[in-house]
C-alpha positions in Angstrom: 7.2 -9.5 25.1 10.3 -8.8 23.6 8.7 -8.4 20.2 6.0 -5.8 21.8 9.3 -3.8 23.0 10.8 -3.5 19.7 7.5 -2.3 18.2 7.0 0.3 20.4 10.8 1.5 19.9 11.1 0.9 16.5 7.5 0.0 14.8 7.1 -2.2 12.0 8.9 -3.1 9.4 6.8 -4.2 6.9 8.6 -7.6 5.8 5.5 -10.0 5.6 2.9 -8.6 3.1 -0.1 -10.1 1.9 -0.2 -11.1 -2.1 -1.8 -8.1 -4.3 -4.9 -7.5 -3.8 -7.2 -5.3 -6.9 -10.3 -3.9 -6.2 -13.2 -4.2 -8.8 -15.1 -1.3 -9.8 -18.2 -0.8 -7.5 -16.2 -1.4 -4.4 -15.6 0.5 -2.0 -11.7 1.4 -2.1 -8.9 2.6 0.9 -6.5 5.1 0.6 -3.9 2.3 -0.6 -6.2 1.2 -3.2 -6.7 4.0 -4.6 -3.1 4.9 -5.5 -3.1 2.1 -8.4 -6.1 0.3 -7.7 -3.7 -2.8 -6.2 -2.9 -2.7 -2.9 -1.1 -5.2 -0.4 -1.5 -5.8 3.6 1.1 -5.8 6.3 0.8 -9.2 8.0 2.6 -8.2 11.5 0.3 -4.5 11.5 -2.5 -4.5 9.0 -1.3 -1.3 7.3 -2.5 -1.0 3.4 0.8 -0.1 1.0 0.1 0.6 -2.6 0.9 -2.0 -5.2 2.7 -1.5 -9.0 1.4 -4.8 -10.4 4.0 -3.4 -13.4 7.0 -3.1 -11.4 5.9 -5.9 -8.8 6.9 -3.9 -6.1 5.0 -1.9 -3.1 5.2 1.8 -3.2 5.7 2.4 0.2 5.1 6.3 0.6 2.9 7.5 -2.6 2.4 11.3 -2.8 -0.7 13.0 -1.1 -3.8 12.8 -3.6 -3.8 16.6 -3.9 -0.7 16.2 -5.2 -1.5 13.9 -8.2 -2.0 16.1 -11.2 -3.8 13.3 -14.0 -5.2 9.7 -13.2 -4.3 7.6 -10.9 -2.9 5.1 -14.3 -0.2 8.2 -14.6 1.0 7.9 -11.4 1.3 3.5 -12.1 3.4 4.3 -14.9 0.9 3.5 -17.5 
């Protein structure tokens, strides 16, 4: 109970993620996915963060696509 009072106060903070997860080519892909193609999954609330397999780190709030001028490999660092 306690740990449903926090989340509504608070939400989640996104401490236990899932390992990386790449997409192949052919399937479908989220939002997350998209970004670099990598993406991992909040274990406590399911949300989808982007993943720099490079800098082995998530990317927690990636621009909106709109905003991304060349491929998504410019915006990984590649």
């Amino acid at each position: 109970m306690f740990t449903n009072l926090v989340d509504a106060l608070f939400g989640c903070w996104h401490k236990n993620y899932s390992f990386p997860i790449t997409k192949r080519r052919g399937q479908g892909r989220s939002a997350a996915a998209s970004v670099t193609g990598t993406y991992v999954v909040c274990l406590d609330c399911g949300r989808e963060f982007p993943y720099d397999w490079e800098e082995m780190k998530v990317i927690a709030d990636p621009p909106p696509a709109n905003a991304m001028a060349g491929p998504v490999e410019s915006y990984a660092g590649k």
